[in-house]
DOTORMI-798131 format. One record per residue (C-alpha): residue in three letters; x, y, z. Coordinates in steps of 0.02 Angstrom, whole numbers, plus 50000, padded with zeros to 5 digits. Layout:
<nodes>
ALAXYZ;...
</nodes>
This chain:
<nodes>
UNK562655716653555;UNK561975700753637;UNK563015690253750;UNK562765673853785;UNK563425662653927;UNK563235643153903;UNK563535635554086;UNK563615617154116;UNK564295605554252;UNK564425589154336;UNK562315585054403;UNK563465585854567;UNK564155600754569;UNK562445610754560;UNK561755600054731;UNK561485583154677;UNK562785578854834;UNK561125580454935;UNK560255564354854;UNK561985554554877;UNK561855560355079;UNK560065554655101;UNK560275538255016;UNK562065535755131;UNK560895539255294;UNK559765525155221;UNK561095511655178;UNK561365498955331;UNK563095495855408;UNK563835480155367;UNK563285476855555;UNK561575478855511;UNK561725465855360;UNK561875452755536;UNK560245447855553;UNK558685448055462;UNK557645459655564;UNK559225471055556;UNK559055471555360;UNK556945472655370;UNK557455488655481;UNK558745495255358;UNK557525490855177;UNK555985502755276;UNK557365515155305;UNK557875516055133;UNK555875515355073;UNK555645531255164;UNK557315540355133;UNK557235535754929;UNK555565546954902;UNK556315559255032;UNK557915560154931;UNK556885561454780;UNK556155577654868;UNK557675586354906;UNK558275583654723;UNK556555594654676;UNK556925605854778;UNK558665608954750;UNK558085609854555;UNK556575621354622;UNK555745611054511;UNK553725609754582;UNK553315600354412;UNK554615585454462;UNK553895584554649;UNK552185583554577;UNK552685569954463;UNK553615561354604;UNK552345559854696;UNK550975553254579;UNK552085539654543;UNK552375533854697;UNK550265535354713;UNK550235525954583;UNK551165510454602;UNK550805508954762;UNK548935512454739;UNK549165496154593;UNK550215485754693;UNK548735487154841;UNK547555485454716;UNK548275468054643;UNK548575462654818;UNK546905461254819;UNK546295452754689;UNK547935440254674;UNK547735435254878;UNK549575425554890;UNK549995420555051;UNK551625428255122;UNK553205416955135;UNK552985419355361;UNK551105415055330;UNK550695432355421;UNK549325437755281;UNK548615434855115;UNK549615448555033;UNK550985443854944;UNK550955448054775;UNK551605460554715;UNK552865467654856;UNK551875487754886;UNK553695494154956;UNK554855488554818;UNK553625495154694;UNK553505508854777;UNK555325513054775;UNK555655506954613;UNK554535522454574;UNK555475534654664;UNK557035528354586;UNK556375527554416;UNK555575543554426;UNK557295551054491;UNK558095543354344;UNK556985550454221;UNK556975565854273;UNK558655568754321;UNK559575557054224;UNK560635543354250;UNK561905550754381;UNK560585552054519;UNK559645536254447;UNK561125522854450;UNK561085524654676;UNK559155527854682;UNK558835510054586;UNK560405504854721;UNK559405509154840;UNK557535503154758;UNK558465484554732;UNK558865485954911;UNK557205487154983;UNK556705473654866;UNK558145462354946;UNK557465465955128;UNK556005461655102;UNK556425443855026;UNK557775442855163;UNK556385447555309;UNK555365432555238;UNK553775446155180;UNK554055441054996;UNK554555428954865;UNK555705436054730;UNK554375435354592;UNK553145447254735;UNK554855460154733;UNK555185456354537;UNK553335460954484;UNK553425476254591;UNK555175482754540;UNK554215479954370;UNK552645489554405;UNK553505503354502;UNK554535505454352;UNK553485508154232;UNK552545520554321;UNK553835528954352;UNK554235532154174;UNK552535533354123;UNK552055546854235;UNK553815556154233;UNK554605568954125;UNK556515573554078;UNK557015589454180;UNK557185605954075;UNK557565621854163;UNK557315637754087;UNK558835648354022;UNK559025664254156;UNK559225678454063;UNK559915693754099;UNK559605710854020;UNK560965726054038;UNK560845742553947;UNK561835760753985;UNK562355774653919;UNK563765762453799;UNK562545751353735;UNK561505733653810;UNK561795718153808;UNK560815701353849;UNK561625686253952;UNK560795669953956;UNK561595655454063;UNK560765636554046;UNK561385624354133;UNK561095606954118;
</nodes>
């Protein structure tokens, strides 16, 4: 006689409360929206914590396949954002260089949040590209970029993101019982 147990929750309820945290930590104070340097401070906060948040999610999945996947699309859009700094050579809005276009951070988030979102699904996606829009507001607010610099990398990170990441499906656990009454077999998937 086989048994078999379908579980399925909320994304929340299995640990997803740990991405909401780490994006939280990230999100300036309504203080911090004050001045410009204060929101610069608060968009490389939340361009650190988005991968990082990405990170815990893996491992609260124990999902290797999604960190790997995390992390070559965040090597990738940043690696193509660098690369088209390079050949484009826009000067930035406060004159400091000649490295503009696109903006390396907001792609670079936009591919941790799209990567999230792909793999996890919308739940977890909806605050990571919160967050990803964020970073591309700082950086237009800190006068590093014009909007079409954060536009083309939200853009680029994007894609790569969903070019280079797969939907998360974990493997039933399964369960096998047998005595002196008879066996039985218990699989649980959750999704």
């Amino acid at each position: 006689m086989a048994r078999v147990a379908m579980a399925a929750g909320p994304a929340f309820a299995r640990g997803g409360y740990a991405l909401v945290v780490a994006l939280a930590v990230s999100w300036p104070s309504s203080a911090a929206l004050a001045k410009n340097s204060d929101i610069e401070t608060a968009g490389n906060a939340a361009k650190f914590a988005l991968p990082v948040a990405g990170l815990v999610l893996n491992i609260v999945h124990d999902d290797a396949e999604g960190a790997l996947q995390l992390g070559a699309s965040l090597l990738g859009a940043y690696g193509t954002s660098r690369l088209l700094k390079e050949i484009v050579r826009e000067e930035r809005p406060d004159k400091s260089g000649m490295d503009s276009f696109p903006s390396a951070s907001t792609a670079s988030s936009f591919a941790a949040a799209s990567s999230i979102q792909a793999r996890y699904g919308w739940n977890y996606g909806l605050p990571a590209y919160a967050v990803a829009a964020f970073v591309g507001y700082s950086r237009v607010a800190a006068d590093k970029h014009h909007w079409h610099d954060v536009a083309a990398g939200a853009a680029l990170g994007w894609v790569v993101g969903q070019l280079v990441t797969s939907s998360y499906r974990p493997l039933p656990e399964i369960q096998a019982y047998a005595g002196a009454e008879g066996a039985a077999l218990q699989a649980t998937w959750h999704w």
